[in-house]
N, C-alpha and C positions, 0 to 999 in steps of 0.2 A: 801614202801611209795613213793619213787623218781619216780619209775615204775608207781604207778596210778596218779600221777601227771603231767607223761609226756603222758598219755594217755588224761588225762583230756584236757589239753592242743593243742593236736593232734587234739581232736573233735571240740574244741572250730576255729581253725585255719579251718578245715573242712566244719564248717558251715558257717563259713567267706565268703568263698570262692562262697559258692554254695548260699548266700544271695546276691553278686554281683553278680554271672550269672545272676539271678533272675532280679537283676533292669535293671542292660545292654540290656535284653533283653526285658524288660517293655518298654525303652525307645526307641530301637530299632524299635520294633512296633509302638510306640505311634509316629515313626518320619516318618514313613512310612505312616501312616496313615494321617500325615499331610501333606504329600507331595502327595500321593494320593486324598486327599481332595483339594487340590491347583489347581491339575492337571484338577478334572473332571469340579470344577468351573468354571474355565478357558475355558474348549472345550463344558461346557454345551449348550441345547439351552437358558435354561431360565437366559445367562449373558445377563447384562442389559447394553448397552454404555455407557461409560463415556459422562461426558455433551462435546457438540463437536466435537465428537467422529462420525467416520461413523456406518449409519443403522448396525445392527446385517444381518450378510448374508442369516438370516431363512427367514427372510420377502423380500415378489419380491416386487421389486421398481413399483411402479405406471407410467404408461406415463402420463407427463404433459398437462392439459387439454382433460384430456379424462371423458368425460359425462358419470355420472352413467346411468345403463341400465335401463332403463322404465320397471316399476313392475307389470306396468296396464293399463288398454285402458285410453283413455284421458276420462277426466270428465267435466262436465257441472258447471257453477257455482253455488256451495254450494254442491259437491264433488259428487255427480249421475253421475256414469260413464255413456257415451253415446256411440251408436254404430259408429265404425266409416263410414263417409259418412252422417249423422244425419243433419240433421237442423236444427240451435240455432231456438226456440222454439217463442223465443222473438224477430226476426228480419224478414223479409219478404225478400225473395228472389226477388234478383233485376229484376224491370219490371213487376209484380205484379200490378193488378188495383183492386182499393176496387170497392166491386158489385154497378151497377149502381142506384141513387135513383129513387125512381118514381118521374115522374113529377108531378109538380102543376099544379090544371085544369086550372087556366086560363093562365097555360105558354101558347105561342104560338106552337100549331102545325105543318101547314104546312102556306106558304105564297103565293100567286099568285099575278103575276103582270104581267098587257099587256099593252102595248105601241107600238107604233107607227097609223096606218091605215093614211087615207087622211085626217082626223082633226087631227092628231099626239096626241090622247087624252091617257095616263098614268092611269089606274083604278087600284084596287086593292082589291083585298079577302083575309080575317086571318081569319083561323080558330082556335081555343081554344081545350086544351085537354077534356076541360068538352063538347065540341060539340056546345058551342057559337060561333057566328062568325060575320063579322060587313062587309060592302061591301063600297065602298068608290067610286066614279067616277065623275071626275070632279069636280066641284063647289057644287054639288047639297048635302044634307045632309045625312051621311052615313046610310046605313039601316044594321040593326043586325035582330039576329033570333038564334033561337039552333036547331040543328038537334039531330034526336033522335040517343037512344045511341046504335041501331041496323046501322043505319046512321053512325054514329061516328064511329063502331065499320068496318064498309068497307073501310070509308076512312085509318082508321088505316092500315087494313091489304093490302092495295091496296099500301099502302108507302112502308111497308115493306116487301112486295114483292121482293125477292133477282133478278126478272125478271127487278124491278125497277132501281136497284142497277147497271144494265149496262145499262142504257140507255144514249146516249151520251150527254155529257156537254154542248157542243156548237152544234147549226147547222150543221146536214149534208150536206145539198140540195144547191142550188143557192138561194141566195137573193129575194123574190118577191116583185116588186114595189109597195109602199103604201100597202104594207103587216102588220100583225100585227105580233109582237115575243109577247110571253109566258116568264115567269122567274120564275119558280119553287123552293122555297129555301124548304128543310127539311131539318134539323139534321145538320146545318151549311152548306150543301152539296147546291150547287144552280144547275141548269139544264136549259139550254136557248133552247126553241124549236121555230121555226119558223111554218107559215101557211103552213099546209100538211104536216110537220112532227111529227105524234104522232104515235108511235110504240104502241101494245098493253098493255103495262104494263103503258104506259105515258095518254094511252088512258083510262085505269081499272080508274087513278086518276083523271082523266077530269069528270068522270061519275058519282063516287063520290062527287065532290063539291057541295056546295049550288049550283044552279041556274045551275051547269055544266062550273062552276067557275067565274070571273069576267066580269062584261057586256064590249062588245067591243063599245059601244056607251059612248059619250060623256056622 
């Protein structure tokens, strides 16, 4: 009886022993586990800073004022990207003339005026774009008329003659005494010829005019 007693006893001290290895080493683990859990937190990437704290070292620091990179060609207003070099669409490049209008026929033409000779007498020729034209001299009352529009149509091209376009401004020649001058205005452009100076392109628009342009008499 004392013999299965102190056996009984033996196993009871037995399992004692071998239920505390058991937890020691539960907690062993479980302390390991938490000190490895502490550790990778701490060296992870995804630890978060303390507020205040500097940047996490995974993310590179930005330079300060550096402009994001352009994603796309520039665009027009209302987001149409445009090629670069384009012309806003909406503004005219500088120095640009809108096309010229036609004239009105009875704007003025071309203008003739001669003055001087020995009664120092000033006459005057306009001709009209529609090919009317009025002659003025002196005191006496001015005479009109149309030329036709085969007529008007020489005068026209006999101006714009690019032959016309050099003919010089002023007088070449010497002066002649009690001479007449010519004064030619087209196109704002004036042209002063003296007696025997008519080059052939001043000469195509003398031939042109009503009558062969303004009477030199009084």
């Amino acid at each position: 009886m004392a013999r299965g007693v102190r056996k009984t006893r033996h196993g009871v001290r037995t399992a004692a022993r071998a239920a505390g290895r058991t937890r020691c080493g539960a907690l062993l683990l479980a302390a390991a586990l938490a000190v490895g859990g502490v550790g990778a937190t701490g060296c992870g990437p995804e630890t978060s800073p303390a507020p205040g704290g500097p940047a996490s070292s995974t993310d590179a620091p930005s330079a300060p004022g550096t402009p994001a990179p352009s994603t796309g060609a520039p665009s027009t207003p209302g987001g149409t990207p445009s090629a670069p070099g384009t012309p806003d669409p909406s503004t005219s490049p500088p120095g640009t003339r809108s096309p010229s209008r036609e004239p009105q026929a009875q704007e003025v033409l071309v203008e003739v005026v001669v003055n001087g000779g020995l009664a120092g007498v000033r006459n005057q020729l306009v001709v009209h774009h529609d090919g009317s034209w009025t002659s003025r001299s002196g005191t006496k009352p001015p005479r009109t008329g149309r030329m036709t529009p085969a007529e008007t149509a020489e005068l026209r091209a006999a101006l714009e003659d690019p032959a016309y376009a050099r003919v010089p401004s002023r007088p070449t020649g010497d002066p002649v005494t009690d001479g007449f001058q010519y004064l030619i205005t087209y196109r704002h452009r004036l042209v002063v010829a003296g007696d025997g100076e008519r080059p052939p392109a001043l000469q195509r628009v003398f031939a042109a005019l009503p009558d062969g342009g303004p009477p030199t008499r009084p």
